[in-house]
Biopython code that builds the backbone (N, CA, C, O; Angstrom):
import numpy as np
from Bio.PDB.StructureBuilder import StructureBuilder

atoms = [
    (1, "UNK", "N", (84.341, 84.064, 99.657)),
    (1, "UNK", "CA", (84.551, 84.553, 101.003)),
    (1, "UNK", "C", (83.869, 83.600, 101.962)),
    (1, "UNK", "O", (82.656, 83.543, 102.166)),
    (2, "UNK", "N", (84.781, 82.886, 102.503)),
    (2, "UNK", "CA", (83.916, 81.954, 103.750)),
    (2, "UNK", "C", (84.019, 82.355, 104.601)),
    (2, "UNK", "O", (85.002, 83.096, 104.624)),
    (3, "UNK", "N", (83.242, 82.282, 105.936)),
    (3, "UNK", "CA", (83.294, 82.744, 106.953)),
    (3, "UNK", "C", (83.033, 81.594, 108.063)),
    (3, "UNK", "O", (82.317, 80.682, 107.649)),
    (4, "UNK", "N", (83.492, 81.471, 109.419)),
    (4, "UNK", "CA", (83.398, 80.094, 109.983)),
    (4, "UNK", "C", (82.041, 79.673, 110.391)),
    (4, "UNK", "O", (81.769, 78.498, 110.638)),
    (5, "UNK", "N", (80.926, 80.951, 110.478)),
    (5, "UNK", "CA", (79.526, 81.219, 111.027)),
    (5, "UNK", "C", (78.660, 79.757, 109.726)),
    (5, "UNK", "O", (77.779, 78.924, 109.938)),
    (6, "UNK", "N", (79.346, 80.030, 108.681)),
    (6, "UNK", "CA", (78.672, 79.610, 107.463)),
    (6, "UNK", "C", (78.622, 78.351, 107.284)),
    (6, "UNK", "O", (79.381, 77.699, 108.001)),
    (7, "UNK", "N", (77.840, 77.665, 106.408)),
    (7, "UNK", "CA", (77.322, 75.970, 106.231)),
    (7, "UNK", "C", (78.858, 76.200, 104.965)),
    (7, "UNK", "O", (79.083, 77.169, 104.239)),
    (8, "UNK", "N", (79.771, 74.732, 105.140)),
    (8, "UNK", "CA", (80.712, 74.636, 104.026)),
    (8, "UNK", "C", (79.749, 74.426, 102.501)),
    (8, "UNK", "O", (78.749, 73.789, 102.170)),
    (9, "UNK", "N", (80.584, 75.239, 101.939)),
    (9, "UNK", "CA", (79.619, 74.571, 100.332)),
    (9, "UNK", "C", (79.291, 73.032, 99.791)),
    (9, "UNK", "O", (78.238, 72.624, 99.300)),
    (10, "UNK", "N", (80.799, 72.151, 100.090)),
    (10, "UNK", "CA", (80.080, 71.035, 99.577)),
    (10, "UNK", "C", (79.142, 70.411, 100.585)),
    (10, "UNK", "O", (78.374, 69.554, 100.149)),
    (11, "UNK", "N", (79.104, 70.642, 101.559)),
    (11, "UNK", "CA", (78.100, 70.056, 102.488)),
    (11, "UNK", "C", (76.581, 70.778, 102.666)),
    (11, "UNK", "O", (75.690, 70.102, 103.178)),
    (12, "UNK", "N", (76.310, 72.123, 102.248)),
    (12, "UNK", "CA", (75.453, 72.775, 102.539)),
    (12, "UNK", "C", (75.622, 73.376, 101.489)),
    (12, "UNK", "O", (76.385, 74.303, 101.762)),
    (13, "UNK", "N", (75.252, 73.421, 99.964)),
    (13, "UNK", "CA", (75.886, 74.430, 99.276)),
    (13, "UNK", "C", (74.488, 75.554, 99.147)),
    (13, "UNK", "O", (74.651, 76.773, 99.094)),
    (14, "UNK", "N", (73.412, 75.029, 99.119)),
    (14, "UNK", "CA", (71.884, 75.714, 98.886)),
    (14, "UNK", "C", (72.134, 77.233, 99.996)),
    (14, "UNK", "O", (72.016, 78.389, 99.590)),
    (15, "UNK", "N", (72.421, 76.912, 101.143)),
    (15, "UNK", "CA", (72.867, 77.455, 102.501)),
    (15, "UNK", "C", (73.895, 78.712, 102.811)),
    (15, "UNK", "O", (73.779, 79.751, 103.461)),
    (16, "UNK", "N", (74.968, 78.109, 102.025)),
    (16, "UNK", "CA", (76.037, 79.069, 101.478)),
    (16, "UNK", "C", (76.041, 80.429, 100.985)),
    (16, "UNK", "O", (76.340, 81.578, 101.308)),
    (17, "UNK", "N", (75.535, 79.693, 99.989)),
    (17, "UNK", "CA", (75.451, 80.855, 98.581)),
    (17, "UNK", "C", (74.260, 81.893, 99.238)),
    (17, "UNK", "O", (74.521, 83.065, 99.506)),
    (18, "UNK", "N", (73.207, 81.416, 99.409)),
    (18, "UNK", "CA", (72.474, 82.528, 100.251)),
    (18, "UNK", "C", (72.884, 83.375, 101.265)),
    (18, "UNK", "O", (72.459, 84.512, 101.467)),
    (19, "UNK", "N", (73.726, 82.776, 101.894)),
    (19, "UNK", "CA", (74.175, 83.447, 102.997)),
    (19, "UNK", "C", (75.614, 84.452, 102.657)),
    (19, "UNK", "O", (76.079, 85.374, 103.327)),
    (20, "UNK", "N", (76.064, 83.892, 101.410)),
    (20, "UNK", "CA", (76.735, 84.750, 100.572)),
    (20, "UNK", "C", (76.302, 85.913, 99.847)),
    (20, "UNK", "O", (76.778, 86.975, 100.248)),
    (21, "UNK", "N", (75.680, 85.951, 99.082)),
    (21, "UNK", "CA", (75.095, 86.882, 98.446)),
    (21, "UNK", "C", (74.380, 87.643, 99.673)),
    (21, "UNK", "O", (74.963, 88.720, 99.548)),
    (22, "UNK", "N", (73.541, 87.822, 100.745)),
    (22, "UNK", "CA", (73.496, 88.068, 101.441)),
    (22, "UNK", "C", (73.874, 89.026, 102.195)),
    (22, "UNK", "O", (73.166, 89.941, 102.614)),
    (23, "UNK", "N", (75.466, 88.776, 102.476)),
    (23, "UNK", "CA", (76.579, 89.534, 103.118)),
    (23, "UNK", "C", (77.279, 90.115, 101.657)),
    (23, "UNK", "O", (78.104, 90.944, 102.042)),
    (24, "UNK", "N", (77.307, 90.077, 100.685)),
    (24, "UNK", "CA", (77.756, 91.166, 99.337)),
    (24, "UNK", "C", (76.365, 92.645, 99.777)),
    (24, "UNK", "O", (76.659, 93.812, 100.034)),
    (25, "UNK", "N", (75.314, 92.210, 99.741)),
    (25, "UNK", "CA", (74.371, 93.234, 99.374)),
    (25, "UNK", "C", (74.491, 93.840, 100.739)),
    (25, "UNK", "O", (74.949, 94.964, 100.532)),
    (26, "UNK", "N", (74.318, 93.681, 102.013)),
    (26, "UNK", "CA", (74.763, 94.170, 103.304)),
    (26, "UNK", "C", (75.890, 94.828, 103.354)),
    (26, "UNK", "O", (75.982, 95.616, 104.295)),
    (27, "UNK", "N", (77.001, 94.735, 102.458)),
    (27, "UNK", "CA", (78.241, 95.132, 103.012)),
    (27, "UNK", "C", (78.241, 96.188, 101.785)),
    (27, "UNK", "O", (79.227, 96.925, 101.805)),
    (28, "UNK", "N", (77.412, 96.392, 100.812)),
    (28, "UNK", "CA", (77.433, 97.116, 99.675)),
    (28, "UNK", "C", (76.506, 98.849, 100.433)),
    (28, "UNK", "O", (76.832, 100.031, 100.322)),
    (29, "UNK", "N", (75.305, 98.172, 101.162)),
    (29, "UNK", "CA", (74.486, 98.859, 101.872)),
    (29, "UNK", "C", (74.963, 100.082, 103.046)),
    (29, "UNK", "O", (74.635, 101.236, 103.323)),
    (30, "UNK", "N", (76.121, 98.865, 103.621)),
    (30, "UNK", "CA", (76.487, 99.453, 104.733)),
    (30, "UNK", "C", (77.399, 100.537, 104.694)),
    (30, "UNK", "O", (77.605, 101.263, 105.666)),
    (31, "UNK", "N", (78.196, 100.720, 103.101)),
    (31, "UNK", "CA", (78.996, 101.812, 102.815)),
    (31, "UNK", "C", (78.517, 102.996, 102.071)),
    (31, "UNK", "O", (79.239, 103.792, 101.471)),
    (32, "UNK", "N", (76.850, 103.048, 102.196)),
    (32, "UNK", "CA", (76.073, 104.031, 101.552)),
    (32, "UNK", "C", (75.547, 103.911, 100.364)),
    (32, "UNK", "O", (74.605, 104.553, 99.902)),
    (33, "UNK", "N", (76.395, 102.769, 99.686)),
    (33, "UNK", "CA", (76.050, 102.667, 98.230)),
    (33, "UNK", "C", (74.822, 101.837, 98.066)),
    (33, "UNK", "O", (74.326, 101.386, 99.098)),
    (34, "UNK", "N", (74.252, 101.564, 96.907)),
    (34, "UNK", "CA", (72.975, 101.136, 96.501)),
    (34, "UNK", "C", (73.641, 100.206, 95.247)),
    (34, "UNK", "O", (74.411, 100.563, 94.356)),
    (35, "UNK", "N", (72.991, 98.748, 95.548)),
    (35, "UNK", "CA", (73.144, 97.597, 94.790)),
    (35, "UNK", "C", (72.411, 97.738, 93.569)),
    (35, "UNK", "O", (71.271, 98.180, 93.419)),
    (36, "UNK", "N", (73.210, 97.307, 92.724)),
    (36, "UNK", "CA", (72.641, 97.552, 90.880)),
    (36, "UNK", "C", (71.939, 96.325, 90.735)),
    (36, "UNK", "O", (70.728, 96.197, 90.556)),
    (37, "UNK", "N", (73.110, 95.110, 90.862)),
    (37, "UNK", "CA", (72.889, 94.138, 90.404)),
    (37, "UNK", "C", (73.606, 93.155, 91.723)),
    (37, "UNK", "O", (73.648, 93.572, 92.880)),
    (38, "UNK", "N", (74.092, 91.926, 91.339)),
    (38, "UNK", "CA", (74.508, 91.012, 92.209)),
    (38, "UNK", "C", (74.965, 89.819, 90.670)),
    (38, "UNK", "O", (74.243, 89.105, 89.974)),
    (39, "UNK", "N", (76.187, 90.032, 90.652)),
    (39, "UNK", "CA", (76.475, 89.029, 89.618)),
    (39, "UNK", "C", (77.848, 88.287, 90.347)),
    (39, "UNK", "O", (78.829, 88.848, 90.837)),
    (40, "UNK", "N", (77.532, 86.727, 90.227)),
    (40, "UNK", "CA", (78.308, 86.113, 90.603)),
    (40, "UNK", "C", (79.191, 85.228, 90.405)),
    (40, "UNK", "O", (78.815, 84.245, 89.765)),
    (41, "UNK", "N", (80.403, 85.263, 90.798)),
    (41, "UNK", "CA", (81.900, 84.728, 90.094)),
    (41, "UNK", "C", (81.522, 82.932, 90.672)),
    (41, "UNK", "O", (81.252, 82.755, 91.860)),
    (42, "UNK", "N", (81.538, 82.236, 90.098)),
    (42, "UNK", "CA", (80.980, 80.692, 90.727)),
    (42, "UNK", "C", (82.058, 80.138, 90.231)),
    (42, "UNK", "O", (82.190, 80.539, 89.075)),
    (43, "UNK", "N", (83.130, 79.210, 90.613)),
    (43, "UNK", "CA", (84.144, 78.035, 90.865)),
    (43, "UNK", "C", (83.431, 77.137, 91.648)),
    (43, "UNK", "O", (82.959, 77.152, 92.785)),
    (44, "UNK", "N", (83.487, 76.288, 90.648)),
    (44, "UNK", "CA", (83.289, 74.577, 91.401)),
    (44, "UNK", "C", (84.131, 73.114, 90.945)),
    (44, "UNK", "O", (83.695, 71.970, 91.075)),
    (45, "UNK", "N", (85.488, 73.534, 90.364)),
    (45, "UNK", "CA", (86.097, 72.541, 90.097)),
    (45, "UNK", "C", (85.694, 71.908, 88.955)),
    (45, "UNK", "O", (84.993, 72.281, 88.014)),
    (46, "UNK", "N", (86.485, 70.480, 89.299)),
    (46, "UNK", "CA", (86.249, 69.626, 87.977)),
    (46, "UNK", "C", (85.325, 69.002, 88.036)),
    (46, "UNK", "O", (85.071, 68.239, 88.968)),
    (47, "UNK", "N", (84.380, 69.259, 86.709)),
    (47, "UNK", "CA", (82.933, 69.194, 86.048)),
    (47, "UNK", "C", (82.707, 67.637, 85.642)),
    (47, "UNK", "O", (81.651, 67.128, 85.266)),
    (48, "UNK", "N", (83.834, 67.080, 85.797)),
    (48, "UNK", "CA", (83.773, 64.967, 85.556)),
    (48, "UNK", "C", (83.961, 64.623, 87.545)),
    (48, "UNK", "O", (84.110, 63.482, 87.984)),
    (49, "UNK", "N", (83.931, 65.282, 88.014)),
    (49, "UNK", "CA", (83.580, 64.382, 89.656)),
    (49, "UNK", "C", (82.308, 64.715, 89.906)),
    (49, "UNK", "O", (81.557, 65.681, 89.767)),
    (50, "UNK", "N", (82.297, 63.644, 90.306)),
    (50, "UNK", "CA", (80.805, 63.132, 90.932)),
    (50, "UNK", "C", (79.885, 63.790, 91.763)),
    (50, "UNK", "O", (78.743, 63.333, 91.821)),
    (51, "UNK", "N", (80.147, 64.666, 92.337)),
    (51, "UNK", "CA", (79.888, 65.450, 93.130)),
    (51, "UNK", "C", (79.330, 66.861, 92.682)),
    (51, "UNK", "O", (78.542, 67.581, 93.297)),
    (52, "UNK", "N", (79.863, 67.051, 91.607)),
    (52, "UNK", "CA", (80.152, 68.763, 91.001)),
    (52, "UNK", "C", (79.054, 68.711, 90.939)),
    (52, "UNK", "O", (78.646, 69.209, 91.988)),
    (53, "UNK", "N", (77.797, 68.244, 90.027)),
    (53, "UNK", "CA", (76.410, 68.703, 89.843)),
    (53, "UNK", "C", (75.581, 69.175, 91.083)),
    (53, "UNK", "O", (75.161, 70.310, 91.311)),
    (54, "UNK", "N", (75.439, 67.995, 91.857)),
    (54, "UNK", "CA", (74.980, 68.642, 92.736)),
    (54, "UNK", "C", (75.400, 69.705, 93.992)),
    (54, "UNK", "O", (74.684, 70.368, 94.742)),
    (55, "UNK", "N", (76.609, 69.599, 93.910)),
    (55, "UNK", "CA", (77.268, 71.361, 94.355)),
    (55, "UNK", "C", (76.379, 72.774, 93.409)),
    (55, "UNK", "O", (75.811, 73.721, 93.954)),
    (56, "UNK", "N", (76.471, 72.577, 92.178)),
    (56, "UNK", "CA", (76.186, 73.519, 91.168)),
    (56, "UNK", "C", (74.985, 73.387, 91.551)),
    (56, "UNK", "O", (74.601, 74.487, 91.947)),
    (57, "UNK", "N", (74.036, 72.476, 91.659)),
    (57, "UNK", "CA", (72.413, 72.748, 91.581)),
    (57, "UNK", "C", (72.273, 73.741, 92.802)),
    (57, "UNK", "O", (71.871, 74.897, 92.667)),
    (58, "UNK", "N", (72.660, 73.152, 94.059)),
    (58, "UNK", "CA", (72.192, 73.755, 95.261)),
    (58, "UNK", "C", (72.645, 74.791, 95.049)),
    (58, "UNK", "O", (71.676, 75.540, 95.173)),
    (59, "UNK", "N", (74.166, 75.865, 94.604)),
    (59, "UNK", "CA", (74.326, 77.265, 94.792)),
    (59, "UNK", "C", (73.415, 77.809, 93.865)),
    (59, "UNK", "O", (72.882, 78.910, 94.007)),
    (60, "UNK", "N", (73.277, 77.220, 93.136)),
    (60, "UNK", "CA", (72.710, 77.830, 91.812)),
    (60, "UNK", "C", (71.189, 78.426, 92.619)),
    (60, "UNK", "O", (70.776, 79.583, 92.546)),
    (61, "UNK", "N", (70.468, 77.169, 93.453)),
    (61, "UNK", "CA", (69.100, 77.162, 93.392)),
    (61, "UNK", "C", (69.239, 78.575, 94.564)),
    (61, "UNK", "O", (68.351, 79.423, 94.661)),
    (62, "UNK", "N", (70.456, 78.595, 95.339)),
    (62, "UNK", "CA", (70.496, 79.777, 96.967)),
    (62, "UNK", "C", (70.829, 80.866, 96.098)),
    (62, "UNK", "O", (70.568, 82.067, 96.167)),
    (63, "UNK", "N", (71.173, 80.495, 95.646)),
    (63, "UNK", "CA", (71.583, 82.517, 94.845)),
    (63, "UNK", "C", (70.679, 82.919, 94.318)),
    (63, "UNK", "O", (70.305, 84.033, 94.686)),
    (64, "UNK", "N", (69.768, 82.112, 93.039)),
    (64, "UNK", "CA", (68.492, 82.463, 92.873)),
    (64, "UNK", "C", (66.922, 83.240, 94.079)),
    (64, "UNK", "O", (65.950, 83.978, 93.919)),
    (65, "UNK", "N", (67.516, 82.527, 95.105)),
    (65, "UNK", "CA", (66.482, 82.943, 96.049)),
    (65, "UNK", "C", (66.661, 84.035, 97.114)),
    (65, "UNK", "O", (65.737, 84.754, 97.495)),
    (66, "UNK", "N", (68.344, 84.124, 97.713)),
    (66, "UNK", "CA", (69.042, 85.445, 97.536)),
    (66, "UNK", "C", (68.528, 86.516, 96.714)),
    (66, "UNK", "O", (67.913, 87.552, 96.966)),
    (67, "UNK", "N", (68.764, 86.214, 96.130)),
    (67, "UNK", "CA", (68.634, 87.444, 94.672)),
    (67, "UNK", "C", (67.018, 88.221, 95.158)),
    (67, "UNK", "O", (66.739, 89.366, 95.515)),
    (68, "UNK", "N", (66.274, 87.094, 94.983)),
    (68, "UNK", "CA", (64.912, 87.177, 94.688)),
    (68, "UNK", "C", (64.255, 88.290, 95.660)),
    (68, "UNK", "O", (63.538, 89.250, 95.377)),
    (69, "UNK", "N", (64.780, 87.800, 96.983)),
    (69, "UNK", "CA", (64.320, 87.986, 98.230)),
    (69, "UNK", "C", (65.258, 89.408, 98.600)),
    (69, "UNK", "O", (64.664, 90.358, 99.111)),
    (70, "UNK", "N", (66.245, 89.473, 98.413)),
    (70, "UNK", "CA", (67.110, 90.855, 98.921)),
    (70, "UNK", "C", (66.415, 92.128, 97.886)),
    (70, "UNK", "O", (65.779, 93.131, 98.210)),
    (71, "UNK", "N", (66.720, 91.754, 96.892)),
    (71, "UNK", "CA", (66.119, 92.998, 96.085)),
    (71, "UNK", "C", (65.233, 94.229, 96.469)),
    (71, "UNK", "O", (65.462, 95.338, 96.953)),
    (72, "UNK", "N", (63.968, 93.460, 95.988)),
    (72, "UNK", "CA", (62.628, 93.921, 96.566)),
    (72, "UNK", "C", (62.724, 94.549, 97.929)),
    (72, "UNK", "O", (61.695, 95.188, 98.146)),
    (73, "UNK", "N", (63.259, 94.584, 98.556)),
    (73, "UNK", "CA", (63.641, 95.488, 99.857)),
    (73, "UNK", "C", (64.233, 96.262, 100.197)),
    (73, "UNK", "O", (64.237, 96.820, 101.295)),
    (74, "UNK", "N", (65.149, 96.515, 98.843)),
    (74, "UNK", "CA", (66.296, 97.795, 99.089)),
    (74, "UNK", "C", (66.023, 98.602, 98.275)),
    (74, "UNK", "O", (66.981, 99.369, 98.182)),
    (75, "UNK", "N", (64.869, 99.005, 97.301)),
    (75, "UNK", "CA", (65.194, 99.492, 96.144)),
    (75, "UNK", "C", (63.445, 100.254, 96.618)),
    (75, "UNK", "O", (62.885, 101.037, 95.852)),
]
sb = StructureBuilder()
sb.init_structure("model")
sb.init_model(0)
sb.init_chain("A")
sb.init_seg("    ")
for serial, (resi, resn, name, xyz) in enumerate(atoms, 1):
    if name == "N":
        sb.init_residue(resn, " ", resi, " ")
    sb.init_atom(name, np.array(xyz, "f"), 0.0, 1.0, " ", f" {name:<3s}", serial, name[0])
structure = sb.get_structure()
């Protein structure tokens, strides 16, 4: 789900994903319900361009800190 407010992934991907996960747990909140978990569907293409790793590191490292940080506050 992109939104135009948001950093593009390959350019900002650390940025993204936080701001993704983010708006899942907000929009989960906002319909009364209470977040279990946060598990996430990740596409990043083909794994031989040059590029792919460090796409994967940065969402990897924003969702981790997402995660970390939303939790502990709703529960």
């Amino acid at each position: 789900n992109h939104k135009p407010h948001n950093h593009p992934t390959p350019i900002h991907p650390y940025h993204l994903s936080a701001t993704g996960v983010g708006g899942i747990v907000r929009d989960i909140i906002s319909m009364g319900a209470r977040p279990v978990a946060v598990m996430d569907q990740l596409r990043f293409g083909a794994v031989d361009h040059p590029d792919t790793a460090r796409v994967v590191h940065g969402v990897v490292a924003g969702v981790v800190l997402a995660q970390l940080s939303a939790f502990p506050y709703y529960f």
